[in-house]
Structure formats: structure tokens, C-alpha cells
N, CA, C and O atoms as a GROMACS GRO file, in nm:
protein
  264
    1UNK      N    1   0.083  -0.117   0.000
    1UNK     CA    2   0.000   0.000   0.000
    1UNK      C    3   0.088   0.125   0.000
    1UNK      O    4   0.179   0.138   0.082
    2UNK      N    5   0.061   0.213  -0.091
    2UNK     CA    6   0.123   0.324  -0.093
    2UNK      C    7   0.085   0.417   0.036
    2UNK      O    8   0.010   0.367   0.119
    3UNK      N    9   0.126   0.529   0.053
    3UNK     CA   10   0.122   0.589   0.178
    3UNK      C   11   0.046   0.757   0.102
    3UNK      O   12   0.099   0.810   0.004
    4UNK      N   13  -0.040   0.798   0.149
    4UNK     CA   14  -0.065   0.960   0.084
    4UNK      C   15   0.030   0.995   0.038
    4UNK      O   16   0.146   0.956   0.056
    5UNK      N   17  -0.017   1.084  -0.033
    5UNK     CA   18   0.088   1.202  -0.056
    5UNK      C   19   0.081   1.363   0.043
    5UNK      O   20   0.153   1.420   0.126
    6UNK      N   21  -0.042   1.387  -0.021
    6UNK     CA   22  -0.062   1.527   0.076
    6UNK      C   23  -0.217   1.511   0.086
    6UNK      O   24  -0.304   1.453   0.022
    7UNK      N   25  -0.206   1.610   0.222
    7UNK     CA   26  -0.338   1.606   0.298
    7UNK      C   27  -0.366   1.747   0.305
    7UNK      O   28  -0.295   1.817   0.378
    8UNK      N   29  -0.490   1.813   0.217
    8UNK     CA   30  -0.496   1.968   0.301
    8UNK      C   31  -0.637   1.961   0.397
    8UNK      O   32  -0.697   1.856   0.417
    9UNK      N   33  -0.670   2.069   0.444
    9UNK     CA   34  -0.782   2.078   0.542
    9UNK      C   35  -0.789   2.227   0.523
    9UNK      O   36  -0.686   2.294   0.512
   10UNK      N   37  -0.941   2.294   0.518
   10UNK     CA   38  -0.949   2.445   0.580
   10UNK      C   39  -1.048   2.439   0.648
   10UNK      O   40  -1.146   2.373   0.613
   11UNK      N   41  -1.040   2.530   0.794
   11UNK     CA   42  -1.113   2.514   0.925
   11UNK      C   43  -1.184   2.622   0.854
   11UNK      O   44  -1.129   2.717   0.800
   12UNK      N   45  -1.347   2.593   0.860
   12UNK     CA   46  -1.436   2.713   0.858
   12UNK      C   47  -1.460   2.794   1.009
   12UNK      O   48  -1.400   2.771   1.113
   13UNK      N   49  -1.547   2.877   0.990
   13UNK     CA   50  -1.588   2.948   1.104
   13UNK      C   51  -1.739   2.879   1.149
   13UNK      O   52  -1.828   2.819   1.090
   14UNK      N   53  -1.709   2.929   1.305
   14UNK     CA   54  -1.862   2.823   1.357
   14UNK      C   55  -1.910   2.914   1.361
   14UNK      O   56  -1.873   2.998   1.443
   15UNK      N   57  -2.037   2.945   1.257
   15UNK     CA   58  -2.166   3.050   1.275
   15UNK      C   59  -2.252   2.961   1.150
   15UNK      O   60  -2.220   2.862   1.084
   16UNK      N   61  -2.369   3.042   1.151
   16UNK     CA   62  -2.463   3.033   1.072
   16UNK      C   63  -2.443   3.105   0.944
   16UNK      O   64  -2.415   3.224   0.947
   17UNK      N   65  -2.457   3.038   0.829
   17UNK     CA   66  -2.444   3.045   0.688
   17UNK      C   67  -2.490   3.250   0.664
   17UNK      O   68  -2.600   3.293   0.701
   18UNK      N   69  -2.431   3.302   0.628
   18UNK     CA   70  -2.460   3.437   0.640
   18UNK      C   71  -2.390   3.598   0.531
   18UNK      O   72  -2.299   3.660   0.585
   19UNK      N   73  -2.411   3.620   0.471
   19UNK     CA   74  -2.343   3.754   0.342
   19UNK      C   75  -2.215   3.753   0.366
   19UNK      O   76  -2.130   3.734   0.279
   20UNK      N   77  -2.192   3.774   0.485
   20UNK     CA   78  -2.029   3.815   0.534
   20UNK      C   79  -1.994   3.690   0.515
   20UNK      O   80  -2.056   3.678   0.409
   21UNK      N   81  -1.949   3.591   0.530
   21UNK     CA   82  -1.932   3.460   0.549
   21UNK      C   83  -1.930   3.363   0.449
   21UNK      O   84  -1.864   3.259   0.450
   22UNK      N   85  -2.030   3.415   0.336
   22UNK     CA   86  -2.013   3.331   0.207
   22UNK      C   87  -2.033   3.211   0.269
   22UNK      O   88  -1.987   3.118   0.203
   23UNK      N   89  -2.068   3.188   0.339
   23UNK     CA   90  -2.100   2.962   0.347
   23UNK      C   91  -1.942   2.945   0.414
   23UNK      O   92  -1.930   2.824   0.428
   24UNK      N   93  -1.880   2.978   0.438
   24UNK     CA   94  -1.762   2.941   0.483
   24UNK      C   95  -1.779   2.923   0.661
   24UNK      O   96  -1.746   2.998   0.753
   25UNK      N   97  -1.850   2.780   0.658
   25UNK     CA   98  -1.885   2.721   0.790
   25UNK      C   99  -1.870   2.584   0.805
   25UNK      O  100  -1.926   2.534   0.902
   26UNK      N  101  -1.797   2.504   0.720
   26UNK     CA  102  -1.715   2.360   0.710
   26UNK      C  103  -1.569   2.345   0.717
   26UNK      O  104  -1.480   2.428   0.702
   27UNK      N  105  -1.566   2.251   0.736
   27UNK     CA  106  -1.426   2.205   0.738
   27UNK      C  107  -1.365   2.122   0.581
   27UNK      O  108  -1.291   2.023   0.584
   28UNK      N  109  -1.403   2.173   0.485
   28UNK     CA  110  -1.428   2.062   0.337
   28UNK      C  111  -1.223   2.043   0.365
   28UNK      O  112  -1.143   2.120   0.418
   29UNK      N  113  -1.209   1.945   0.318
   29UNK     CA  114  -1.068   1.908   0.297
   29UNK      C  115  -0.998   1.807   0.199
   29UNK      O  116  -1.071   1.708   0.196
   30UNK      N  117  -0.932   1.795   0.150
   30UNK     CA  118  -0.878   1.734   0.005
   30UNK      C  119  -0.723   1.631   0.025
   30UNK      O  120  -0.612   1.665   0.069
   31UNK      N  121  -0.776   1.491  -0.030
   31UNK     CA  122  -0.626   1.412   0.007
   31UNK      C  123  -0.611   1.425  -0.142
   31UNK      O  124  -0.709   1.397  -0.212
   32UNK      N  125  -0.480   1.470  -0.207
   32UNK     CA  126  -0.389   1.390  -0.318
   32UNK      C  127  -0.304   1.299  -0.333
   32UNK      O  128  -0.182   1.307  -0.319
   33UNK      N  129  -0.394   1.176  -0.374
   33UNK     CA  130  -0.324   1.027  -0.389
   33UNK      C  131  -0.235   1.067  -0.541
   33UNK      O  132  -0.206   1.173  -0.598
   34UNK      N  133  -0.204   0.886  -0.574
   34UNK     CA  134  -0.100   0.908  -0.649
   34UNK      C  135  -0.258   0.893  -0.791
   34UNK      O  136  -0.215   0.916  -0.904
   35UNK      N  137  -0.334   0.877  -0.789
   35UNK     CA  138  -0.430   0.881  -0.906
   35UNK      C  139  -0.534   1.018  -0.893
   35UNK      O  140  -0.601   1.023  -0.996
   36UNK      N  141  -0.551   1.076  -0.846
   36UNK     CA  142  -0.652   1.168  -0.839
   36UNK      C  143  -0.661   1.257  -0.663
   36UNK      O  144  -0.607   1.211  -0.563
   37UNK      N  145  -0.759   1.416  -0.669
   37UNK     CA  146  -0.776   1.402  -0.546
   37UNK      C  147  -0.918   1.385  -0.503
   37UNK      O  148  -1.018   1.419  -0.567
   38UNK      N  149  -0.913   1.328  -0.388
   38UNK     CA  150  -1.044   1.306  -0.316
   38UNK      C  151  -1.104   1.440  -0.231
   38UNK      O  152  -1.051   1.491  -0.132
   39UNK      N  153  -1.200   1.474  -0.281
   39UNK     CA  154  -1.261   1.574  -0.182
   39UNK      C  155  -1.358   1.534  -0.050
   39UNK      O  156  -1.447   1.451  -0.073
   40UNK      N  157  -1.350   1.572   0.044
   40UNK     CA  158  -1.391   1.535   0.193
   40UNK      C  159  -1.471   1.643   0.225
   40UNK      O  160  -1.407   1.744   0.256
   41UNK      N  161  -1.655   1.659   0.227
   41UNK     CA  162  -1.704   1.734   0.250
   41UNK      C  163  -1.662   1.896   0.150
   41UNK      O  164  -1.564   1.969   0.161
   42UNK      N  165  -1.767   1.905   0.068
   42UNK     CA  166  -1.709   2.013  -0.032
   42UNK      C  167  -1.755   2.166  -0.007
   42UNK      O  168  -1.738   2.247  -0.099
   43UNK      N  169  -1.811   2.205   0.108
   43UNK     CA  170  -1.857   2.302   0.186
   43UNK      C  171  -1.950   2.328   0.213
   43UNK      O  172  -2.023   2.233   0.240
   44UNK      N  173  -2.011   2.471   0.224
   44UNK     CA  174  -2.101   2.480   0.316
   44UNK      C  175  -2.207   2.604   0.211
   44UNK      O  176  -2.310   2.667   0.232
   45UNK      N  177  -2.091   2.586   0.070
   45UNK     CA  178  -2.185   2.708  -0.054
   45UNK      C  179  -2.195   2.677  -0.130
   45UNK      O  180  -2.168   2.557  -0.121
   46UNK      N  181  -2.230   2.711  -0.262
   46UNK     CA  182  -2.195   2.715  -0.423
   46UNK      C  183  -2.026   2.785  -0.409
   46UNK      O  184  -1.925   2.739  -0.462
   47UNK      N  185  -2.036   2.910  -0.322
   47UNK     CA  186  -1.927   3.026  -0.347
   47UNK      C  187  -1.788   2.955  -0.289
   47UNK      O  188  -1.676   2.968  -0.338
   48UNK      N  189  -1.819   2.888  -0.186
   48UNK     CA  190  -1.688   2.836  -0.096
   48UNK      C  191  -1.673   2.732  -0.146
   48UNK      O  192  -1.557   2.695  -0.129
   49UNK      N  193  -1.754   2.633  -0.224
   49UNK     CA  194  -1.729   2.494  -0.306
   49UNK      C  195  -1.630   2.577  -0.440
   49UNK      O  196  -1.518   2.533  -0.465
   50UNK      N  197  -1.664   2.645  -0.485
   50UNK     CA  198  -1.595   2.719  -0.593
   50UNK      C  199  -1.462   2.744  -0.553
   50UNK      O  200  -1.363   2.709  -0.616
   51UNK      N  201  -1.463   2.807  -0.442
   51UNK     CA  202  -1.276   2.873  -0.417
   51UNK      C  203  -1.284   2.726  -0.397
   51UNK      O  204  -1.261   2.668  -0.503
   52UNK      N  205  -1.308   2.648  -0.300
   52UNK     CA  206  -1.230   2.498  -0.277
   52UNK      C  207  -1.198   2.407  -0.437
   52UNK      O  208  -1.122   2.310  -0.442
   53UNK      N  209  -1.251   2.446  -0.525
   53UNK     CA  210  -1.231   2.358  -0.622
   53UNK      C  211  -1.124   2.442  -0.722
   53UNK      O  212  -1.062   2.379  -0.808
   54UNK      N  213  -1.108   2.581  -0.708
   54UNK     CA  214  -0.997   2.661  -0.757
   54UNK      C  215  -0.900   2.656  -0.697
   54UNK      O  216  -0.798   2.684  -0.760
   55UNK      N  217  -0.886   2.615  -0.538
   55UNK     CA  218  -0.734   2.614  -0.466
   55UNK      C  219  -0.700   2.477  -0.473
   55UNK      O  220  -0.589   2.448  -0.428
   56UNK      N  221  -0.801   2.343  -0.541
   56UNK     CA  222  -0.658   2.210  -0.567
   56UNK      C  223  -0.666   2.242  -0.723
   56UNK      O  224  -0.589   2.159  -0.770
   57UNK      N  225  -0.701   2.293  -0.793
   57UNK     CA  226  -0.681   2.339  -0.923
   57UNK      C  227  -0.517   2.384  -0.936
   57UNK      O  228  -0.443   2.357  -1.030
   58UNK      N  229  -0.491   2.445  -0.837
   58UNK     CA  230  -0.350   2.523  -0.804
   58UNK      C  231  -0.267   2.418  -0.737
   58UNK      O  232  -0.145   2.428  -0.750
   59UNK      N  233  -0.316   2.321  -0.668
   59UNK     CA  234  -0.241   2.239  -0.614
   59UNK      C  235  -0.212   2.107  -0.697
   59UNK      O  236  -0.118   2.036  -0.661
   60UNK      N  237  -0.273   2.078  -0.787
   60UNK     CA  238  -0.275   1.958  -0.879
   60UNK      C  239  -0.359   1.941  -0.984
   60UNK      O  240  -0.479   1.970  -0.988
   61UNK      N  241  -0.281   1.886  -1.081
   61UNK     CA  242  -0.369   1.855  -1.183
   61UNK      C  243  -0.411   1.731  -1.237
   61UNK      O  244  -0.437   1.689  -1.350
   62UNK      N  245  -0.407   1.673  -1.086
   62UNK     CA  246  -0.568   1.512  -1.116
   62UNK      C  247  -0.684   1.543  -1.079
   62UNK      O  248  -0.728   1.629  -1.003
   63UNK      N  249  -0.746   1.437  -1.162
   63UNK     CA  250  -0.877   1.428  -1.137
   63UNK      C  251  -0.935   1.487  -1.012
   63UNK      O  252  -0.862   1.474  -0.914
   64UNK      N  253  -1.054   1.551  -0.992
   64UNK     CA  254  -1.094   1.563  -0.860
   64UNK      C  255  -1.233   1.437  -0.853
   64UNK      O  256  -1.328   1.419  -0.929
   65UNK      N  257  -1.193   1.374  -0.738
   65UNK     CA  258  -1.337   1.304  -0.748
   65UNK      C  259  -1.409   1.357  -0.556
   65UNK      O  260  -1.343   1.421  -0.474
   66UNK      N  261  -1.543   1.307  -0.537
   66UNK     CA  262  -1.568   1.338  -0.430
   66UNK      C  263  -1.661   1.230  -0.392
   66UNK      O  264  -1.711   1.229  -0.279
   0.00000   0.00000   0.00000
């Protein structure tokens, strides 16, 4: 068995879904194996699923599956 490669995580804020805040109230987080990355909970918006799927865009270019 291979071992990960990289693990990210971003801590949301604990409140209620709200303008200021954009949905940014999960913890969504992303492993990159050696075939693709796996997404773990993909947030808490449309808007914050978006930056999360633009910042492993920057981090890799496999597959994203979820």
C-alpha cells in the first residue's frame, strides 16, 4: 500500500451560513493520492465549493473526485 501524498484541510468558522461569510462554515478538505484528489465534504456554498475547487486546481492537476 502506498502511503498519501498530501493532505490539506481548511477550518471554517462556527456560525450560521450568512453575506459576510459566504458559506464558509465547514471544514471541506482534500487528500492527493498518487491517481486523483479526493474531496472530503465540499462546503457549506456554491461560493466556498468554488474557491475549494480553484485552490486544488493550483495544487494539482488530477482528477478531482468526491
Amino acid at each position: 500500500m502506498k502511503s498519501l501524498q498530501e493532505f490539506f484541510v481548511h477550518v471554517g468558522k462556527y456560525q450560521l451560513v450568512n453575506k459576510a461569510n459566504r458559506g464558509d462554515i465547514s471544514n471541506p478538505c482534500c487528500i492527493v493520492g498518487s491517481e486523483a484528489a479526493a474531496v472530503i465534504d465540499t462546503s457549506g456554498s456554491f461560493a466556498m465549493g468554488s474557491d475549494l475547487h480553484a485552490a486544488i486546481k493550483q495544487i494539482t492537476d488530477k482528477p478531482i473526485r468526491s
